[in-house]
N, C-alpha and C positions, 0 to 999 in steps of 0.2 A: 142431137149432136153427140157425137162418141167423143170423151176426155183422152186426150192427148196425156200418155204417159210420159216421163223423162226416164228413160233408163239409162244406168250408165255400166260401160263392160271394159275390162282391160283390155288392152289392145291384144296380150299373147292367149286371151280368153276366145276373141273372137276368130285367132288366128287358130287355135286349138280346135273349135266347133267348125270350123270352115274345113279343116284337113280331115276331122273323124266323117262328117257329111260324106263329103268324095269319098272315103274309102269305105262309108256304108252303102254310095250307089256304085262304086263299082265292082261289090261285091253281090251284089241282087240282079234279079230280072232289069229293072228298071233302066240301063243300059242300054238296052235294044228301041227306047221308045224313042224316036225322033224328036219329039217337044223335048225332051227331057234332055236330049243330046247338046239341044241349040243352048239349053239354060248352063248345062255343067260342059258344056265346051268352051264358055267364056268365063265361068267361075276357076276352073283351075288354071291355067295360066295368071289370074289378076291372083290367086290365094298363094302361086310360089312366086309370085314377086311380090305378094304382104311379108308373105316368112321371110323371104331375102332380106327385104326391109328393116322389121324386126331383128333381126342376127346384126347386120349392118350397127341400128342403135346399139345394141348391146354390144358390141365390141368395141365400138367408141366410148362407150359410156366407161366398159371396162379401163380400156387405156388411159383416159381421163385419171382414173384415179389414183394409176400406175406412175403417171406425170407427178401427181400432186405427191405422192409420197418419195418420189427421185426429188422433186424440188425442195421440199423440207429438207431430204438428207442434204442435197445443197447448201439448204443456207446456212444449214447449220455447222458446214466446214468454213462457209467465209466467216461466220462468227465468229472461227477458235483463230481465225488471221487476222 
């Protein structure tokens, strides 16, 4: 029996190796092969909506913070009232 590794990868890591993939098969022969068609025909659609995804977090995350630091400036006007 082969041991089961646990690996663990960022999530913009695997979004990273997902997009350089695709644009190392679509830069080779390997395009023209039918298997290879069916595999990276459903990979790229599901990898720009991983990226979507990823942007999506990341700009909430951004605003979140954006919030919190308007909020402090908030309270800290009803404190001087």
């Amino acid at each position: 029996m082969i041991p089961l590794l646990m690996v663990t990868s960022r999530v913009t890591e695997v979004d990273g190796t997902t997009t350089q993939v695709i644009k190392g098969y679509d830069a080779t022969t390997l395009n023209t092969d039918p298997n290879m068609e069916l595999i990276f025909g459903e990979l790229k659609p599901l990898s720009s909506l991983f990226s979507a995804a990823i942007k999506r977090m990341k700009d909430k995350s951004e605003a979140k913070a954006f919030d919190e630091i308007r909020d402090r400036k908030l309270d800290g006007v009803y404190y001087l009232c």
